[in-house]
C-alpha positions in Angstrom: 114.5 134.2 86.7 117.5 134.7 85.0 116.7 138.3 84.7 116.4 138.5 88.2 120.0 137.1 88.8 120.8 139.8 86.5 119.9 142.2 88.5 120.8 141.0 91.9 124.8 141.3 90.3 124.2 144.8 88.5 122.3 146.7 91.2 125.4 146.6 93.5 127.6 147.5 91.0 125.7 150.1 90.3 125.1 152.0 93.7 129.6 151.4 93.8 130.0 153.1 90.7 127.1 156.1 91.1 127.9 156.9 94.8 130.9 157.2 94.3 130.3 160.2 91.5 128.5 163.4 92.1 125.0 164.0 93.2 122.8 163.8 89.8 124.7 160.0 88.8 123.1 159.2 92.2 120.0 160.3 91.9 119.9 158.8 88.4 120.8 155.3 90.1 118.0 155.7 92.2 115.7 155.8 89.7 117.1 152.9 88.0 117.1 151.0 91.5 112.6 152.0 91.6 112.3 151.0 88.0 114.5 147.6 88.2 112.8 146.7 91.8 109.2 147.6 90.9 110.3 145.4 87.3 111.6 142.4 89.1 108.4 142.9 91.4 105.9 142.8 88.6 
């Protein structure tokens, strides 16, 4: 549960941070947004 919290804060703060830099940290974020979803998921 607490995981999930953690997630819920960093996932935002991530997408800020990644979109706002070139192309590959975005792509990169969106592989980490898959893994962490289908991780809180599971």
């Amino acid at each position: 549960m607490g995981t999930e919290e953690h997630f819920d804060k960093i996932i935002p703060l991530m997408i800020t941070f990644l979109s706002n830099s070139n192309d590959n940290y975005y792509q990169i974020a969106q592989c980490l947004i898959s893994f962490a979803s289908d991780f809180s998921l599971s």
